[in-house]
C-alpha positions as CSV (number, residue, x, y, z in Angstrom):
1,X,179.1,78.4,65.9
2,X,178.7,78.9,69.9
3,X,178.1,82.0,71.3
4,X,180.9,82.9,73.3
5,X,181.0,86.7,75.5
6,X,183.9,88.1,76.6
7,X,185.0,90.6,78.9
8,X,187.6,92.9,77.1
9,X,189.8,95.4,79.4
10,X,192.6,97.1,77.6
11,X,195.6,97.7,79.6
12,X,195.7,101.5,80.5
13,X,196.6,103.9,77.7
14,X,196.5,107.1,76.0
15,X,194.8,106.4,72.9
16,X,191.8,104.2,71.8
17,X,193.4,102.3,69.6
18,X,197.1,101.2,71.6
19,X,197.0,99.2,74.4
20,X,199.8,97.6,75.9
21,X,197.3,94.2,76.6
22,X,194.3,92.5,76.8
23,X,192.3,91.1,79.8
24,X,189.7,88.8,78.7
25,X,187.3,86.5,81.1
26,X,185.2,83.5,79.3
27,X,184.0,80.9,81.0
28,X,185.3,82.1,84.6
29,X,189.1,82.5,83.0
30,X,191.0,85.3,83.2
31,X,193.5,86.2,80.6
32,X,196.3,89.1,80.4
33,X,197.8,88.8,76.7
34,X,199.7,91.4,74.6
35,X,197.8,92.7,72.1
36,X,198.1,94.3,68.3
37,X,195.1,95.8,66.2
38,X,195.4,92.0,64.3
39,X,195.4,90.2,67.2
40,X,192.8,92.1,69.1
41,X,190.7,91.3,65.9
42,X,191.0,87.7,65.9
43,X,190.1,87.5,70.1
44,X,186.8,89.5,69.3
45,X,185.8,88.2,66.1
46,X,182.4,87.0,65.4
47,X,181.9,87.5,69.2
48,X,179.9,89.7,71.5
49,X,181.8,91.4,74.0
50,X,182.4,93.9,76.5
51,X,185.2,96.6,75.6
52,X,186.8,98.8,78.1
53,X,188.9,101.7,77.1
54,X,190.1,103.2,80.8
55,X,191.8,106.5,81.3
56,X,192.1,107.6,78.0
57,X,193.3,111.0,76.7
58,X,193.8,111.2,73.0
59,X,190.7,112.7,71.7
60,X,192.3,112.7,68.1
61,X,188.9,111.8,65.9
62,X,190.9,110.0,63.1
63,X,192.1,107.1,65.5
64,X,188.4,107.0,66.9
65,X,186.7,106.4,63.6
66,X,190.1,103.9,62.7
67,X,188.8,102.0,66.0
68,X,185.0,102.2,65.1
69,X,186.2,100.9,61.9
70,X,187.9,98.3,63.4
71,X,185.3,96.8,65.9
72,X,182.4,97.2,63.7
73,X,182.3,93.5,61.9
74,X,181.6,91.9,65.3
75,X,179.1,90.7,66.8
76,X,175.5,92.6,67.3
77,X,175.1,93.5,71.3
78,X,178.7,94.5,71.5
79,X,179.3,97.4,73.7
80,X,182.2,99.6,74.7
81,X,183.0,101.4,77.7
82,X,185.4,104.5,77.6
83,X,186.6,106.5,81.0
84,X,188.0,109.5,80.5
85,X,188.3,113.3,82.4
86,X,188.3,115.0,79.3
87,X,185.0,116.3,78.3
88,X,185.5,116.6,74.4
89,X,186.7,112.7,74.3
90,X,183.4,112.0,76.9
91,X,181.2,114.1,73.7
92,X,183.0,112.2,70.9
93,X,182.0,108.7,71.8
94,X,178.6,109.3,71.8
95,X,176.0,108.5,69.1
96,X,176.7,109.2,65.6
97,X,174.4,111.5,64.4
98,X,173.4,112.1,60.5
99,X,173.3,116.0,59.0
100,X,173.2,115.4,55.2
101,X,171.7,119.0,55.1
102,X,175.5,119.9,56.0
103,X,176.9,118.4,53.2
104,X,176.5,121.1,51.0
105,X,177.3,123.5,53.4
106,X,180.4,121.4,53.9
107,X,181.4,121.4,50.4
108,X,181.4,125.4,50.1
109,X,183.5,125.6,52.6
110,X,186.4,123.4,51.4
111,X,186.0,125.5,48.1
112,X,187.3,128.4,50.2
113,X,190.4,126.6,51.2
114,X,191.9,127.1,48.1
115,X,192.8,123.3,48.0
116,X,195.1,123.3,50.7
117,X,194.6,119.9,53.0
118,X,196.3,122.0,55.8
119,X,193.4,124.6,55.7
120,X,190.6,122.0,55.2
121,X,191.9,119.6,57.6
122,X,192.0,122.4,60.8
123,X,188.5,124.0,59.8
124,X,187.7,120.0,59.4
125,X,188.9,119.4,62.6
126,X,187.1,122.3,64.6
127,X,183.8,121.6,63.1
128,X,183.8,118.3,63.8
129,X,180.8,116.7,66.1
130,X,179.2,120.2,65.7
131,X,175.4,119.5,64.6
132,X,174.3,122.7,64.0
133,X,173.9,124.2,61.1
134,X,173.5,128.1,61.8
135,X,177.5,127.3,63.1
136,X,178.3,125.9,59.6
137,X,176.5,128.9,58.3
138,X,177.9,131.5,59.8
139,X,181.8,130.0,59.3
140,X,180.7,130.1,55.8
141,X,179.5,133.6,55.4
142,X,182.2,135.1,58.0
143,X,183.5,138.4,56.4
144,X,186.7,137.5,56.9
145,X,186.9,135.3,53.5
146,X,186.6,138.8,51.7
147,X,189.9,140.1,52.8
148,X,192.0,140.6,50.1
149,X,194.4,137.4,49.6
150,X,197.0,135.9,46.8
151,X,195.7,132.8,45.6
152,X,196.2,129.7,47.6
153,X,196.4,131.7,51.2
154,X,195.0,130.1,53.5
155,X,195.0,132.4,56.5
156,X,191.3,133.0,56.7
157,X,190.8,129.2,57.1
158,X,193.5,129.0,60.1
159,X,192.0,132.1,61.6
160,X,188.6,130.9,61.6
161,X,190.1,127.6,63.2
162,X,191.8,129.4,65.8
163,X,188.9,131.4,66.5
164,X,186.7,128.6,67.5
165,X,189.2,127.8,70.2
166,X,188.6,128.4,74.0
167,X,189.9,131.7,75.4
168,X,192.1,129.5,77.3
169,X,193.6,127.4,74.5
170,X,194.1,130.5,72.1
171,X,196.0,132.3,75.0
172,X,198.5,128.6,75.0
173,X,198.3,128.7,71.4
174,X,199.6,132.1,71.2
175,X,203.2,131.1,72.6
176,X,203.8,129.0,70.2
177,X,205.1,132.3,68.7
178,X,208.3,132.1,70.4
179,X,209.9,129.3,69.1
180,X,211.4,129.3,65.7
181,X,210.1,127.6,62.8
182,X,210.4,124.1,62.2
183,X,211.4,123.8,66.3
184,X,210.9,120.6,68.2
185,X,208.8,121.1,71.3
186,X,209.1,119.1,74.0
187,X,205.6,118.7,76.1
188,X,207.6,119.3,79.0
189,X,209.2,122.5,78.1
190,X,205.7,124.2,76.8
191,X,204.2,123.1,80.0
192,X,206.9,124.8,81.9
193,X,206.7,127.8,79.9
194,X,202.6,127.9,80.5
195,X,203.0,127.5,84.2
196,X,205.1,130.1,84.0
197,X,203.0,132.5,82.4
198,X,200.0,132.2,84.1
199,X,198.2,130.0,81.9
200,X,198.3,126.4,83.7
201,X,196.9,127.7,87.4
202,X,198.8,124.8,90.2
203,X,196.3,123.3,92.1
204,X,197.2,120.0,93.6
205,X,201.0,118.8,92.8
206,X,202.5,118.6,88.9
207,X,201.1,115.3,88.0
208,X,197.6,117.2,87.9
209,X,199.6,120.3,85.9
210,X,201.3,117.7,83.5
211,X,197.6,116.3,83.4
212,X,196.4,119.4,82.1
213,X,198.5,120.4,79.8
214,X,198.9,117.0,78.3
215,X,195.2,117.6,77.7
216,X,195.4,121.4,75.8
217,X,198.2,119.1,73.7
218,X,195.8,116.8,72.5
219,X,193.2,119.2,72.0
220,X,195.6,120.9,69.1
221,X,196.8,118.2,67.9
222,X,193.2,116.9,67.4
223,X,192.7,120.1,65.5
224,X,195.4,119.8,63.0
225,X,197.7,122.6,64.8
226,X,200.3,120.4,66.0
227,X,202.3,117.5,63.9
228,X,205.2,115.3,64.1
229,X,204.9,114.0,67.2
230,X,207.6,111.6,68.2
231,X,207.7,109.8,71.7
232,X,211.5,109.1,73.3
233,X,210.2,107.5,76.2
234,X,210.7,110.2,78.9
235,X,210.2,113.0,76.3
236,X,207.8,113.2,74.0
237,X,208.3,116.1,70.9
238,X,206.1,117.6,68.0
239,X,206.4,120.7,65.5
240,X,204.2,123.1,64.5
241,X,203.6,123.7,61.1
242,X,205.1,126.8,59.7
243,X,201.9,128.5,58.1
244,X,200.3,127.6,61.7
245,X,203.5,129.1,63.4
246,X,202.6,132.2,61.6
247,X,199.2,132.3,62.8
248,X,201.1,132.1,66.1
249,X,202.7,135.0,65.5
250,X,199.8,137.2,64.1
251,X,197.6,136.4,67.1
252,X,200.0,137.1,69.5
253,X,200.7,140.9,67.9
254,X,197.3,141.7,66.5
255,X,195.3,140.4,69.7
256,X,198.2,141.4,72.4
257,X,198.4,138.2,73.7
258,X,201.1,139.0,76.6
């Protein structure tokens, strides 16, 4: 079979694994094509290429290991390309690093979730591309798994989640608190809400604000606090779990978050 490289550029957007087409160059041709996860499959198939993931924000794990996944069968010598301003999506796509010694560790952990996937999937999700042990350690052994609880609570779980948050991010967090249960939350009505408060400081015009915040969205969402996300084209929703809105709650009266 002849070797064949291409050039790959996906069409701005979001999330690794969407993209609204394809620009390909082989043999001094350029291409624009739409593209699906099937078709984008059969352009790089068995070739080498050049992949180029611009702008992207969605720093959502799952879809990054669906799109290693999904690239993986090609050709040796491959590369991709990702540019990004968010600094957790610029540590993600690095190397993948082994810790079998964490494992075990691992494994005691999701014992303490009491078998709940929402507990083990937010501990999951704030651990995740953390290397060192002593941090798996000391989540392990934090007192507050001895607090007296009912079986199947899984507040000590969502605590420690929201605890390994930035100061800035719990303080967002926090307002979730003020919605009801079971709300739908527009992105543009919590960003108005944090610039409001304080916690989104304007610094040059709303598209950078609207940047931010979009940002601090994905961050929680890539931690398992926000779900249901449905886009309407100028408006784009999600929920927040119930046991989650209840964490809300607690941190924003136990840790007078104002």
């Amino acid at each position: 079979m002849a070797q064949m490289a291409s050039a790959i550029t996906l069409a701005t957007s979001p999330e690794p694994t969407k993209a609204h087409g394809i620009r390909h160059e082989h043999n001094g041709v350029r291409h624009l094509t739409p593209v699906t996860n099937m078709g984008m499959r059969h352009k790089t198939s068995g070739h080498k290429f050049l992949l180029v993931l611009d702008d992207i924000w969605n720093d959502d794990h799952a879809k990054w290991i669906e799109l290693i996944d999904f690239i993986k069968v090609d050709a040796i010598g491959s590369q991709i390309t990702v540019t990004t301003r968010s600094n957790s999506i610029a540590s993600m796509v690095g190397g993948v690093v082994k810790c079998s010694d964490l494992v075990e560790i691992g494994k005691e952990i999701v014992k303490k979730c009491a078998g709940v996937p929402l507990a083990v999937r937010t501990l999951g999700s704030s651990l995740f591309l953390k290397y060192d042990s002593k941090k798996w350690i000391s989540l392990r052994d934090c007192e507050i798994w001895n607090f007296e609880q009912k079986k199947g609570d899984i507040f000590p779980a969502l605590k420690l989640s929201y605890d390994q948050m930035s100061s800035y991010l719990r303080q967002c967090f926090a307002y979730f608190s003020l919605y009801l249960k079971d709300h739908d939350i527009s992105i543009g009505e919590i960003t108005r809400l944090w610039i409001a408060l304080g916690l989104i400081q304007y610094q040059n015009g709303i598209e950078q604000l609207m940047d931010i915040s979009r940002e601090y969205i994905e961050e929680l969402k890539s931690r398992s606090f926000l779900q249901d996300f449905e886009n309407f084209g100028f408006v784009v929703t999600f929920k927040v779990h119930e046991l989650i809105h209840d964490l809300a709650v607690y941190v924003r009266k136990e840790e007078c978050v104002y």
